[in-house]
Each structure stands twice: as C-alpha cells, then as structure tokens.
Residue frames relative to the residue before (quaternion, step in Angstrom):
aa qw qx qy qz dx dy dz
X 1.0000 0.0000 0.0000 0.0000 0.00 0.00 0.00
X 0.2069 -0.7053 0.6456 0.2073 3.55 -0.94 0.50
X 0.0354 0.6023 -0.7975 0.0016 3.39 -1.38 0.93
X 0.4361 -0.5450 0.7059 -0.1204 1.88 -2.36 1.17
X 0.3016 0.7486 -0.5899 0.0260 3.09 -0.23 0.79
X 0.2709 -0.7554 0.5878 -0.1020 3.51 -1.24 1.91
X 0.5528 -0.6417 0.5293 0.0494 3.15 -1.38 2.16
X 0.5313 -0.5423 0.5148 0.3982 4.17 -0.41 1.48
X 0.5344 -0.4835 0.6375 0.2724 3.05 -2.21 -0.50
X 0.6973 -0.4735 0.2604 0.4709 3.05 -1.82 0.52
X 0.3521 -0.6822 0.6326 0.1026 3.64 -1.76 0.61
X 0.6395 -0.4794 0.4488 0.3998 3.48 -1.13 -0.16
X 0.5712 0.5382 -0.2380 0.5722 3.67 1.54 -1.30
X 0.7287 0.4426 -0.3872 0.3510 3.62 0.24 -0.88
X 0.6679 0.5194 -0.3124 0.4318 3.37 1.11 -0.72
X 0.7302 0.2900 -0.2740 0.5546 3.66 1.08 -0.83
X 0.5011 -0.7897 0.3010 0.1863 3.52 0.84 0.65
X 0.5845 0.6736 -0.3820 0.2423 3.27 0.55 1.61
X 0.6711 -0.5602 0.2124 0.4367 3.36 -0.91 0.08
X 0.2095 0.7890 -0.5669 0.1107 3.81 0.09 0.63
X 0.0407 0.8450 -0.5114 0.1506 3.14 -0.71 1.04
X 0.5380 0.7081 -0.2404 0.3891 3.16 1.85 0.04
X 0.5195 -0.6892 0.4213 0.2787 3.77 -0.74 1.11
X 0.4602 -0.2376 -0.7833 0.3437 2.21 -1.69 2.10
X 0.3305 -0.5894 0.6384 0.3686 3.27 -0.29 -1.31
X 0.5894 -0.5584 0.4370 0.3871 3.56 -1.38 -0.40
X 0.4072 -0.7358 0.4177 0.3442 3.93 -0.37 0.59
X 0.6830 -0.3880 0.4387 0.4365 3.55 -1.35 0.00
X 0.5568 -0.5429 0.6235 0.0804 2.89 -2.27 1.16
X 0.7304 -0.4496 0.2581 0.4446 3.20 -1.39 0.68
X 0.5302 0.7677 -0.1196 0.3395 3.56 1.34 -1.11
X 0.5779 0.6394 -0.0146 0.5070 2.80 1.69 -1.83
X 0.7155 0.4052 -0.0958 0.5609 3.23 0.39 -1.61
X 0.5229 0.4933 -0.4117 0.5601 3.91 0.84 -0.56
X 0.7406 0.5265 -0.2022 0.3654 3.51 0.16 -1.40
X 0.8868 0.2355 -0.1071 0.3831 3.34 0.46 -0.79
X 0.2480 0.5603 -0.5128 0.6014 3.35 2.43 0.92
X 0.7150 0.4862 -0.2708 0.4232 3.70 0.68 -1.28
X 0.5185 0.6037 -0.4462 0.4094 3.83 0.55 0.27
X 0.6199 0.4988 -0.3862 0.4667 3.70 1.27 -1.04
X 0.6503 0.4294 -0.4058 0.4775 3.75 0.70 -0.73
X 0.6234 0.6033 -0.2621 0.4227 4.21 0.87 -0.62
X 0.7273 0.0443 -0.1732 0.6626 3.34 0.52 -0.68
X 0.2347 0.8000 -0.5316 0.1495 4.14 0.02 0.79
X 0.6031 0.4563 -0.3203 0.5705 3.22 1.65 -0.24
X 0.6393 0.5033 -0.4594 0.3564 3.76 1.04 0.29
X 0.3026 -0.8349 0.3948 0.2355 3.33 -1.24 0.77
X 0.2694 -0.8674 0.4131 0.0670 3.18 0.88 1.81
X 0.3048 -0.6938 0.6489 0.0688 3.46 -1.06 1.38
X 0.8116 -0.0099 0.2003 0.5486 3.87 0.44 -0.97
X 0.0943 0.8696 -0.4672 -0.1289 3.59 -1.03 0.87
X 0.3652 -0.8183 0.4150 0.1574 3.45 -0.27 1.15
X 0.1401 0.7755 -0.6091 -0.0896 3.75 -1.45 0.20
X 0.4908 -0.7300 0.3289 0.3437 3.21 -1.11 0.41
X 0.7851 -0.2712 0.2258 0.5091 3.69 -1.32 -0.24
X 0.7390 0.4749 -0.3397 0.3360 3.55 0.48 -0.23
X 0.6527 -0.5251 0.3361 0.4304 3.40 -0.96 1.36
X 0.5796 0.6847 -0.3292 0.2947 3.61 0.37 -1.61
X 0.7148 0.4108 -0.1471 0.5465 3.45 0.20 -1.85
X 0.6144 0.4561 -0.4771 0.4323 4.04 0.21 -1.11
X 0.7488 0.4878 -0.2880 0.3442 3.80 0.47 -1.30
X 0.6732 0.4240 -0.3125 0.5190 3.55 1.04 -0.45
X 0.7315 0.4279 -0.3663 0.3842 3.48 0.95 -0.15
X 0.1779 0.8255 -0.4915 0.2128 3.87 1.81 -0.01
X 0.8543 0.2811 -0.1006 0.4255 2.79 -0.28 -2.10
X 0.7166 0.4092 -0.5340 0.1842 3.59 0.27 -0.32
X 0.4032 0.7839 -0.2451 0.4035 3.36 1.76 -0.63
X 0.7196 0.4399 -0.2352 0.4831 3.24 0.71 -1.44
X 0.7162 0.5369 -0.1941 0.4015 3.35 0.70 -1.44
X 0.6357 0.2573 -0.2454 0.6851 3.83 1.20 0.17
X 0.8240 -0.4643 0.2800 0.1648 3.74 0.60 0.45
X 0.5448 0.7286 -0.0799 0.4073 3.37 2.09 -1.55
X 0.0776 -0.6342 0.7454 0.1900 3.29 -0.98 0.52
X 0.7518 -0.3918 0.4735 0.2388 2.83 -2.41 1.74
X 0.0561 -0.7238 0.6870 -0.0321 3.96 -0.90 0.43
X 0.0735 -0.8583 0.5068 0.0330 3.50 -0.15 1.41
X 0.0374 0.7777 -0.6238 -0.0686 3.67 -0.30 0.73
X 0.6961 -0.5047 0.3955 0.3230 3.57 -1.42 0.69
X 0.8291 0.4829 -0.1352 0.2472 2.96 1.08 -2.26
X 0.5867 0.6220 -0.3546 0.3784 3.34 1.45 0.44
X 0.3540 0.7630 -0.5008 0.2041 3.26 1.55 -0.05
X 0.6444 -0.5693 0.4206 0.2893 3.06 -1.62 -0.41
X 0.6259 -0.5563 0.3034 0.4548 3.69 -0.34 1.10
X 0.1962 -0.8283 0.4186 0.3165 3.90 -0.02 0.95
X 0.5858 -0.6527 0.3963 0.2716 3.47 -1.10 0.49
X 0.5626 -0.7363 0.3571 0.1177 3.19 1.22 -0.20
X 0.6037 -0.4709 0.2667 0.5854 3.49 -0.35 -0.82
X 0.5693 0.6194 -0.3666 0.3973 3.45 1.26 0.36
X 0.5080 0.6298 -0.4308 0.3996 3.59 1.60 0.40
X 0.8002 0.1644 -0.4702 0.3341 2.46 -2.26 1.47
X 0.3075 0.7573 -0.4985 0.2889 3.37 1.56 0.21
X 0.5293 -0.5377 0.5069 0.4168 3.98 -0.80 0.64
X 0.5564 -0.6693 0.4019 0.2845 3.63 -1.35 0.78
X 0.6683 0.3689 -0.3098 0.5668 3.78 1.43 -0.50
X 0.3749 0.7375 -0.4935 0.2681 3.72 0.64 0.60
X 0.4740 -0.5427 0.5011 0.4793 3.98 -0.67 0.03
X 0.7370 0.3916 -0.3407 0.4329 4.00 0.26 -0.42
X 0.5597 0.4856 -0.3484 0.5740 3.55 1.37 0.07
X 0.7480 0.3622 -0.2718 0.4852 3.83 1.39 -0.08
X 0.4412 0.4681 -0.4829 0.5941 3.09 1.78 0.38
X 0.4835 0.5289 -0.5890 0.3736 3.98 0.19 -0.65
X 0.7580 0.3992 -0.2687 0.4403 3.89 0.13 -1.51
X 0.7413 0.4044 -0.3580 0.3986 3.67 0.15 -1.09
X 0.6962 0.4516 -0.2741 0.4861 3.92 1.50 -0.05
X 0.5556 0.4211 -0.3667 0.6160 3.45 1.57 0.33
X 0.8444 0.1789 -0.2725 0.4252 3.70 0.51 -0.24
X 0.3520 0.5839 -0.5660 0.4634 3.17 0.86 1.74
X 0.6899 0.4151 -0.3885 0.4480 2.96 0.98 -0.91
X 0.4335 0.6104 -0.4062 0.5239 3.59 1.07 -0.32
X 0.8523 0.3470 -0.1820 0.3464 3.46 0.23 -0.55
X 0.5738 -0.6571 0.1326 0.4705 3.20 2.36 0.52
X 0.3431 0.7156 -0.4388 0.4216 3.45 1.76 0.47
X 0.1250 -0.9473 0.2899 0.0540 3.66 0.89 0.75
X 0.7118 0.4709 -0.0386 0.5197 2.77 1.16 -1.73
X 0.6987 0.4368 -0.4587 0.3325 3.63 0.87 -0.26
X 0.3416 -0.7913 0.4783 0.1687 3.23 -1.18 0.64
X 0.5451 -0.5263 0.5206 0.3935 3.71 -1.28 0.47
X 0.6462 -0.6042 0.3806 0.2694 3.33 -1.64 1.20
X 0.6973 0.0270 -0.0701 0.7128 4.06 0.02 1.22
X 0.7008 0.4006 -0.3344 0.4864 4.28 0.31 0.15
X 0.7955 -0.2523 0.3857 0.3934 3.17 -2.22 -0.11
X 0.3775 -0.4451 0.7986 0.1468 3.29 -1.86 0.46
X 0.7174 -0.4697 0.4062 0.3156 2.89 -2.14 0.96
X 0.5857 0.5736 -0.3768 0.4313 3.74 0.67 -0.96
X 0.6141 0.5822 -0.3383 0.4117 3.44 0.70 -1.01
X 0.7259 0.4391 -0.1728 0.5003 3.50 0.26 -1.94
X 0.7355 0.4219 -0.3127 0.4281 3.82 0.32 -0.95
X 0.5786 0.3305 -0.4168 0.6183 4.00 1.12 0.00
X 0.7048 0.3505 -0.5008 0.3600 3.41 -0.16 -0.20
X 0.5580 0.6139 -0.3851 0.4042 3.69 0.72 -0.72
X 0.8435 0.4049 -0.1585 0.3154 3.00 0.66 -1.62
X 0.5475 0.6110 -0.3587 0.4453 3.59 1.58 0.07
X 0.6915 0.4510 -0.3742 0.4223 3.11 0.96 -0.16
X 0.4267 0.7167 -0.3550 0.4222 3.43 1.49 -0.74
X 0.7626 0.5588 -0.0291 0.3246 2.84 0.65 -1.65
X 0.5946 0.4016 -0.2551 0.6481 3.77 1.45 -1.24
X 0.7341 0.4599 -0.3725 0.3329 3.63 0.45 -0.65
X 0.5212 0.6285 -0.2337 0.5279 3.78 1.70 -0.50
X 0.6378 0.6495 -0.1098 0.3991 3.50 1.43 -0.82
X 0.3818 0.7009 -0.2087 0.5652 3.00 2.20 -1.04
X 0.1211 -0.7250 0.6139 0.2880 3.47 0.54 -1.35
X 0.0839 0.7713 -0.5842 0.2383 3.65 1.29 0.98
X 0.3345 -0.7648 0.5184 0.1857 3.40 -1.24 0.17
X 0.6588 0.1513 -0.0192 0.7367 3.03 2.06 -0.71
X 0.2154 0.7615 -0.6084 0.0600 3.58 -1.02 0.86
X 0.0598 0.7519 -0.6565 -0.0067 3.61 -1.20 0.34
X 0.3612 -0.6367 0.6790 -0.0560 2.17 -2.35 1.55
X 0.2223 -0.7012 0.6762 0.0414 2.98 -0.87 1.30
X 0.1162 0.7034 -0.6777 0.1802 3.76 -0.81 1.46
X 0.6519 -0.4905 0.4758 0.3287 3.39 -1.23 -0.89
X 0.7559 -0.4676 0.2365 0.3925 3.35 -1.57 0.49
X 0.8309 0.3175 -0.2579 0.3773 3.07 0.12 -1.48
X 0.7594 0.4404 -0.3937 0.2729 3.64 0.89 -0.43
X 0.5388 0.5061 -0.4464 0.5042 3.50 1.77 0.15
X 0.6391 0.5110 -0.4180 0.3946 3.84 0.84 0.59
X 0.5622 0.5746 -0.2452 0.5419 2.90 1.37 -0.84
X 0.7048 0.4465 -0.3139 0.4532 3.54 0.64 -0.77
X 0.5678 0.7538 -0.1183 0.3087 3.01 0.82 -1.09
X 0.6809 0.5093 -0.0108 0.5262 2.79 1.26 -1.83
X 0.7619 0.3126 -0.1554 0.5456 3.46 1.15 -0.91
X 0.7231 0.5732 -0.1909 0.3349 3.42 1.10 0.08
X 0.7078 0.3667 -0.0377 0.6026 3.40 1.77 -1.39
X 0.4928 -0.8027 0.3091 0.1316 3.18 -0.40 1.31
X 0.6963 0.1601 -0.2016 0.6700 3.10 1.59 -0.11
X 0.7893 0.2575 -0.5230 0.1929 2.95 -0.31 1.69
X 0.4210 -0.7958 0.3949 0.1830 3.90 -0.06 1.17
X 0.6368 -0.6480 0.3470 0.2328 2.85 -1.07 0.50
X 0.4933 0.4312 -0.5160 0.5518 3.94 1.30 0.48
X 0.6494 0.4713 -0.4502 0.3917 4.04 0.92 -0.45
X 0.7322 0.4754 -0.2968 0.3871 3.60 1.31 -0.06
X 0.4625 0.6941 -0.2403 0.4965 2.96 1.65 -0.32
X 0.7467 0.2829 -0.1591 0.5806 3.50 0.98 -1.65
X 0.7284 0.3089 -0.3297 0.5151 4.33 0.73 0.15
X 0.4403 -0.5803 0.6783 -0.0959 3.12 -0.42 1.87
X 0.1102 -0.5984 0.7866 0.1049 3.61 -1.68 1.12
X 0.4378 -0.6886 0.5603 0.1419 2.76 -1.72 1.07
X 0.6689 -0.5198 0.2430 0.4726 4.02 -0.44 -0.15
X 0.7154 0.1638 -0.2433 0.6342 3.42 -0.07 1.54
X 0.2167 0.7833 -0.5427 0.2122 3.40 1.23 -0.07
X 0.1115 0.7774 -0.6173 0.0461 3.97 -0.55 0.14
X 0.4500 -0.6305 0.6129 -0.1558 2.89 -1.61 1.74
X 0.1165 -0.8451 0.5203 -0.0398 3.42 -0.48 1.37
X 0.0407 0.8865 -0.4604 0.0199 3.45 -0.50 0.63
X 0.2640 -0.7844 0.5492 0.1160 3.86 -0.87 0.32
X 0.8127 0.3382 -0.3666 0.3012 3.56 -0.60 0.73
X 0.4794 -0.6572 0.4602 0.3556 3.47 -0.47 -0.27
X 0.7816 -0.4195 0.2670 0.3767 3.71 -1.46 0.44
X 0.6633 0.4137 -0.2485 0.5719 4.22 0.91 -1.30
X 0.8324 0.1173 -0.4383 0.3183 3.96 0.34 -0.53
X 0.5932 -0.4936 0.3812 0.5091 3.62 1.55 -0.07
X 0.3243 -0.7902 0.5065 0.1179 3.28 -1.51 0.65
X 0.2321 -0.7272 0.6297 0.1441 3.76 -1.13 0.61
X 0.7166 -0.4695 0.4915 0.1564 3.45 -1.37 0.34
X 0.2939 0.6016 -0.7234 -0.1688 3.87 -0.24 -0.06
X 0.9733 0.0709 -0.0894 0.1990 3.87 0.09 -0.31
X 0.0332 -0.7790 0.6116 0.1339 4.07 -0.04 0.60
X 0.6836 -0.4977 0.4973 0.1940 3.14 -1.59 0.91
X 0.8552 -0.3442 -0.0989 0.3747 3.33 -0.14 2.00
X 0.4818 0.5261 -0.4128 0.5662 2.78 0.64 1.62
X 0.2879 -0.7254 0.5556 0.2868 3.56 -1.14 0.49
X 0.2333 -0.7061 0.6679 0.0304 3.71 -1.46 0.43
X 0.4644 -0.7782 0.4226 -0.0166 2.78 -0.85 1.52
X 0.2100 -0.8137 0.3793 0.3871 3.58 0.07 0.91
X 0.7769 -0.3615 0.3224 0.4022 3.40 -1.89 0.81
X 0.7790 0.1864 -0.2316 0.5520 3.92 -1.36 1.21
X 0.6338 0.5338 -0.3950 0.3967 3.47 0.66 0.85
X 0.7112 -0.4915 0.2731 0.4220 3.19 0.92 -0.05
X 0.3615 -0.7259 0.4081 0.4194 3.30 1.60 -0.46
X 0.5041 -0.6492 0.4011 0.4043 3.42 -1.44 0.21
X 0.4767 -0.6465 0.4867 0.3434 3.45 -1.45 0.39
X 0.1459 -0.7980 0.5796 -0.0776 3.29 -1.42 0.51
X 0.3070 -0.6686 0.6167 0.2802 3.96 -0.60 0.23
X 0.4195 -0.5557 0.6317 0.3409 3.53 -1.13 0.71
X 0.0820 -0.7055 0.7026 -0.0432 3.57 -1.13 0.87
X 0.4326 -0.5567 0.5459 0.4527 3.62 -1.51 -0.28
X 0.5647 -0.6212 0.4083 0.3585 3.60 0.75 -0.25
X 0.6857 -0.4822 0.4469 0.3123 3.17 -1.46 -0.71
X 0.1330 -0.9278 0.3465 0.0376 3.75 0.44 1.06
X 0.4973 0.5431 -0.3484 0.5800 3.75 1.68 0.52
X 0.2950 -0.7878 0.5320 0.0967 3.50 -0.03 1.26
C-alpha cells in the first residue's frame, strides 16, 4: 500500500509561530485554503482509495477538496492528531518549552517510549494511537490512502516507523504546509520512504539517509 501521509495548511498559529496543538484548533488562512485546493492538482497521479484527517478543524479543511475531487468522504480519526503539547501549549515556537516539545517527540522516535510530554501522552501512547489508524486504513486492502495530520506527528511517526529514515533525517527535514510523505508497505511487513518533500531518501539497506540533528519545526 502506498500512504500518504499530508501536513494541514497554513493556520493563524503557524504564521504567529506557536505551539497549538489543542482540539478543534484554529482553521486555515486564506493561504491554507489556497494550499489545500492546490493538493488535488499535486497528488492527481495518486490512486486514492480513502482519505483520512484528524480531529482538528485545520487538517478536515485541507482534506475537503481532495476528498471531494475523487468522490471520498473526509474520515476523521482521533489517532492522527497531533502529538498534544500538553502543558507546553501555545508556548511561542523559539522558546525552550517549544524545544522540549521536539527533543520529547524524537526520543520517542528514537525508542525512549515510556517518557512522557510535560501534562501529555508518552511515546507508547502517540505510537498506538497513530498506529491504529495506519493499520484500519491498510485493512481496507486500499492500495492508496492518505492522511492528512501534522508535522511533528508525521515525523515522529515516520521516524519510528520507516526503515530508512532516522531520526536526525527527521529532525533536520521540517514539512512545509501540505508537505506529504510517501510510503510503501503495510503495518506486519513495515514501511520505507520513497519520498520527503525536498530531500533525497535513500533506498532501504543503504545505510539510511543523512541528516544534521536540528530542533526541527515547532508549529504543529
């Protein structure tokens, strides 16, 4: 199965740069709403079986038009939300508690499971909820599906999930709005990468791709 899994449009937070991760959230700027009309022409060569978003207003709106435009009803699933901030929301994005959010999502990426965001989920937490939906949507026997969630939790997942790519290449490649993440396999043999938004990926048994450790991208 290829999945797809595609970063919301632009927000009101993303522009003033903070940490908002709380349910509904705030919907999508004019920008936004540009962006995610501009996805049906972007991912038109996929042959989308089913498209999913999470609880948050943001993600439903960017997934409308692509849904509509292939026929699909929007499928909201919880487990795709974004990784919640916890008591560290609405914190400014260049703040130290906005560089704990990242350095505490890509541990758990890095198999640090059990620790948990300040007042939030633990990696165990985020990486079952993620993965149930992965998992009901693989079940379908779709051939093509996409999730339209958020940055840090399609890196974070990502990071802990696709064999060829580590967690300094997710750290140092930030998704831009609508960014979208391609993948190939399914949940029992595991999944590889064919493509991240500017950047190259190394195919699986190579060594993985390289990357600088970075703090990342801190606007969910």
């Amino acid at each position: 199965m290829r999945l797809l899994l595609v970063r919301h449009g632009q927000t009101p937070t993303n522009v003033t740069y903070l940490l908002d991760t709380a349910v509904p959230g705030p919907g999508l700027t004019e920008l936004g709403t540009q962006q995610a009309a501009a996805l049906v022409d972007a991912l038109a060569a996929e042959a989308l079986d089913a498209v999913y978003a999470s609880t948050l207003v943001r993600t439903q709106l960017t997934a409308a038009p692509l849904a509509a435009a292939r026929g699909l009803d929007v499928q909201v699933r919880d487990g795709i939300r974004e990784v919640s901030a916890g008591d560290l929301e609405m914190q400014p994005g260049e703040s130290e508690q906005a560089a704990l959010y990242m350095r505490t999502v890509f541990a758990w990426a890095a198999g640090d499971l059990d620790l948990r965001m300040p007042g939030g989920e633990s990696g165990a937490e985020f990486l079952a909820r993620y993965d149930a939906v992965v998992a009901e949507a693989a079940a379908d026997d779709a051939s093509a599906v996409a999730l339209v969630s958020h940055g840090a939790a399609i890196r974070t997942w990502t990071a802990a999930r696709a064999r060829n790519v580590d967690v300094p290449f997710a750290a140092a490649h930030r998704l831009a709005n609508t960014g979208t993440v391609i993948l190939e396999g399914d949940p029992a043999s595991g999944w590889r990468v064919l493509t991240w938004p500017g950047a190259t990926v190394r195919p699986a048994g190579q060594g993985g791709p390289a990357g600088e450790p970075a703090t990342g991208d801190r606007r969910p």
